[in-house]
C-alpha positions in Angstrom: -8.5 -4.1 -8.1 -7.1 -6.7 -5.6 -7.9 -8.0 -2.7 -6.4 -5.4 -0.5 -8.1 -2.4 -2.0 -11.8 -4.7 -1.7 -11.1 -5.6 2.0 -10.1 -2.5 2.7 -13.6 -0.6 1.3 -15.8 -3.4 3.2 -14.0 -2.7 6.5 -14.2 1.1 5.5 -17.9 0.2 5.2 -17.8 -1.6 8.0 -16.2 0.8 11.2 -18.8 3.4 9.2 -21.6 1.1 10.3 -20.2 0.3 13.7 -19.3 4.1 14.5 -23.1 5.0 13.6 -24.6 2.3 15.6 -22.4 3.4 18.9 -23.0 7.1 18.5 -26.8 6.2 18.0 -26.7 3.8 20.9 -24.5 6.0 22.9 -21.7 3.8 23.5 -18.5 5.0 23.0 -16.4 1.8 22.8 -18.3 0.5 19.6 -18.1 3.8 18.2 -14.2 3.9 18.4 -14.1 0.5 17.4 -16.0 2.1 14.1 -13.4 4.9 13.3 -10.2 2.6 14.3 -11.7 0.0 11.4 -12.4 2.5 9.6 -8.7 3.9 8.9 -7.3 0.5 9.0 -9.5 0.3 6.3 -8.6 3.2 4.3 -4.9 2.2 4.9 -5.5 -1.6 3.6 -7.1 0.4 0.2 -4.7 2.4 0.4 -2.3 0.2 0.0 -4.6 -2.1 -2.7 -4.3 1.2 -5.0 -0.4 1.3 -4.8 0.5 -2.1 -5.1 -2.1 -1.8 -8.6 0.0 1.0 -9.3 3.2 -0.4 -9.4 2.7 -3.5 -10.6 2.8 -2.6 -14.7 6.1 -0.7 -13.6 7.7 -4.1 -12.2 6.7 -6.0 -14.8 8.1 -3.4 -17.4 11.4 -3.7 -15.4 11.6 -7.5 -15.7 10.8 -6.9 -19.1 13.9 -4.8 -19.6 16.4 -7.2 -17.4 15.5 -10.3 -19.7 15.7 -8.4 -22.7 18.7 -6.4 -21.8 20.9 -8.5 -19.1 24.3 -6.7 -19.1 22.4 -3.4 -18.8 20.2 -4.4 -16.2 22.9 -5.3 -14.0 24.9 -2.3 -14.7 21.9 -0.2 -13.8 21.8 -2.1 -10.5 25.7 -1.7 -9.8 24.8 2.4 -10.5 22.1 3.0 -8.4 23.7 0.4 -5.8 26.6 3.2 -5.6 24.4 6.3 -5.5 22.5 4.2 -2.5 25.8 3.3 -0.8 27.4 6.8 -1.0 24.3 8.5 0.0 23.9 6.2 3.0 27.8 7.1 3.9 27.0 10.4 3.8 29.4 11.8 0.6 
């Protein structure tokens, strides 16, 4: 867990408070205050989860480029290519 994927639960937790205190309450701007921090909160853990996710593939890949220089770079030039020819269209 990271900070991302904790603020993004207590805001979660948060627009779920606020949207039952404005449909209990009756007001309408507090209550879409409530869902709006709500997905901004699901999109902040969201985005917590993946950046956990790919960190142990990053690291892995730094791992291989110090162990492995002159292939690491030639797996760069290879995929720069493919990206460069598919972005041409060919």
């Amino acid at each position: 867990m990271n900070s991302d994927t904790l603020g993004g639960g207590g805001r979660d937790l948060g627009g779920s408070i606020k949207e039952g205190a404005g449909a209990a309450t009756g007001n309408e701007s507090l209550r879409a205050e409530g869902v709006t921090d709500q997905l901004s909160g699901q999109v902040q853990k969201g985005y917590g989860v993946a950046r956990d996710s790919v960190a142990p593939l990053a690291s892995k890949a730094k791992q291989f480029a110090r162990d492995r220089p002159y292939a690491a770079a030639a797996l760069a030039g290879v995929v720069g290519l493919a990206i460069l020819n598919t972005l041409r269209g060919r």
